[in-house]
N, C-alpha and C positions, 0 to 999 in steps of 0.2 A: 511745362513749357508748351505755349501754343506753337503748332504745326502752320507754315504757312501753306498756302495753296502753291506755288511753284515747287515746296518740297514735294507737295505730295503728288505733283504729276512727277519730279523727279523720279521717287518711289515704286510710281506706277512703271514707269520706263525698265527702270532695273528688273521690276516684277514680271513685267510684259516680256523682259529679255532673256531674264532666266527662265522663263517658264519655255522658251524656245530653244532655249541650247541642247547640243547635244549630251551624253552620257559624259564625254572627254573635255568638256569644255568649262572654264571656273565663271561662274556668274560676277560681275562687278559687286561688291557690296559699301563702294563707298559714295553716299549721293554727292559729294561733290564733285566727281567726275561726270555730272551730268551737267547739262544745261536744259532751263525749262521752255525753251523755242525748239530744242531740239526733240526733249522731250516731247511737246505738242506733235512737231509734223511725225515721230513716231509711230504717237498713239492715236494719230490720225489715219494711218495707214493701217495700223492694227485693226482696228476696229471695223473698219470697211473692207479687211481682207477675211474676218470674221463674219461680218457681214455676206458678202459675196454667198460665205461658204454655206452660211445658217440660209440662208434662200437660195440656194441652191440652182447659181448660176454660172455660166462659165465664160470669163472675158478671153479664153482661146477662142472657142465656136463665134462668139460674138464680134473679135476682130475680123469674120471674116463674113459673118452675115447681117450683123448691126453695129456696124464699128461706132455709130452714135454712144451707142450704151454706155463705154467705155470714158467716152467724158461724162454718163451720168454719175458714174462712179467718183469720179475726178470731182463733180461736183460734190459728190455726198462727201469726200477727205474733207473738200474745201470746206463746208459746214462745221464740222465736225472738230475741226483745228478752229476757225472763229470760236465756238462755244469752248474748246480746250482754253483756247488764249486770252478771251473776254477777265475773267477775273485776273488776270495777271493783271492789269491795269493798275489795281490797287497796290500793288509793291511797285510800280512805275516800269514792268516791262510790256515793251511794245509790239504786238505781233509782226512781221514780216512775211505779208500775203506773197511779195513777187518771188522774195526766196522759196518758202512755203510749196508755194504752187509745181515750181520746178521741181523740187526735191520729192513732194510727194508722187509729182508725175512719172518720176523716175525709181521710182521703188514703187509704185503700183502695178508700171507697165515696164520695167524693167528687160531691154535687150531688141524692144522696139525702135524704129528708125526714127530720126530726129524730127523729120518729118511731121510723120506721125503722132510723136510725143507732141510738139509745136501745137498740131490741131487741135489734141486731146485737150493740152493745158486752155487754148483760147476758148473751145467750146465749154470746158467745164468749167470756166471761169461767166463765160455769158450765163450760164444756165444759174451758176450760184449765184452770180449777180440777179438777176430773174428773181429767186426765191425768197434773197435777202429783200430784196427793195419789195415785194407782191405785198398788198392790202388786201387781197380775198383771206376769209375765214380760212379756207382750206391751207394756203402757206403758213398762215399765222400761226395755227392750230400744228402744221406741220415740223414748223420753226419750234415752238415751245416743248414739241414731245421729244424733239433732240438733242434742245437742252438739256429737259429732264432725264435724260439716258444718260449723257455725257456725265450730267452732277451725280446720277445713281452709279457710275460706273469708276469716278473715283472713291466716292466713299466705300462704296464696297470693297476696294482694293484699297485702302487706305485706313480704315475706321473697324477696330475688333469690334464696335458693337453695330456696326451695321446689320440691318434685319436680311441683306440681302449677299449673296457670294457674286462674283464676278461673272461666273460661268450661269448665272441667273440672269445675267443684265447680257450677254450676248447675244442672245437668242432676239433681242428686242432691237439691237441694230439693222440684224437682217429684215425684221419684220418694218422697219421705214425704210429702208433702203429698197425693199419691192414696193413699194407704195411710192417712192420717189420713180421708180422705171415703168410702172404701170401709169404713172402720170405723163410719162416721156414718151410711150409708146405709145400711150391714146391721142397724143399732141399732134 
């Protein structure tokens, strides 16, 4: 039986979920209790929370001495669920960037004032926009390699014959994710 691609970000969701639970806590193990938009903005906040951590930065310090940074982040979800959600198309689901945006904002930056969320969401929404629409090499080139992480990052968690393990391909989030804020910091 072929596997569709919504099952298997489902998959990843459950995987992503259990692998956070605590010792007391029963993992879901049945995928259709998932949905795969929900799954996306998930595993778009996973990944950039993973991120963060693999480059080794901190949006505490940062809300209070570059609070830009913080929609860089916003922006890198936002990427990152585009590249999630793109193949869905093909089974006719449609991503939902304005839901998306909110929900990620709020589980990125969880317990921050509305305010604040507000700004984060519209900045990091310009800057994705920015990176989606740019024609220089550099976005292009940038664009493609998040791709290729995103497609390496289900397979791995999704495919026993992948060459690669999950915890292989996260190290590689964080390393665009500082190459997205060293481009934001140089700007």
């Amino acid at each position: 039986m072929q596997t569709t691609y919504s099952q298997r970000l489902k998959l990843m969701h459950a995987l992503s979920m259990a692998a956070s639970l605590r010792d007391d806590e029963t993992p879901i193990t049945n995928l259709d209790e998932f949905d795969a938009l929900n799954a996306a903005d998930y595993l778009s906040c996973y990944v950039t929370f993973k991120a963060i951590q693999a480059a080794e930065r901190s949006p505490l310090e940062e809300r209070s001495d570059n609070f830009d940074m913080l929609s860089v982040y916003q922006a890198f979800a936002l990427l990152s669920y585009a590249f999630f959600t793109t193949p869905l198309a093909r089974e006719d689901i449609q991503p939902e960037f304005s839901t998306a945006q909110i929900t990620i904002a709020k589980t990125l930056f969880a317990g921050l004032p509305d305010a604040e969320l507000i700004e984060i969401i519209e900045a990091g929404f310009n800057k994705f926009k920015l990176i989606a629409d740019a024609q220089t090499e550099h976005w292009q080139e940038f664009r493609e390699n998040l791709d290729k992480v995103v497609v390496a990052f289900v397979i791995a968690g999704t495919d026993d014959e992948s060459p690669h393990g999950v915890e292989e391909i996260l190290p590689i989030y964080g390393q665009l994710l500082s190459q997205l804020c060293e481009a934001f910091e140089s700007a």
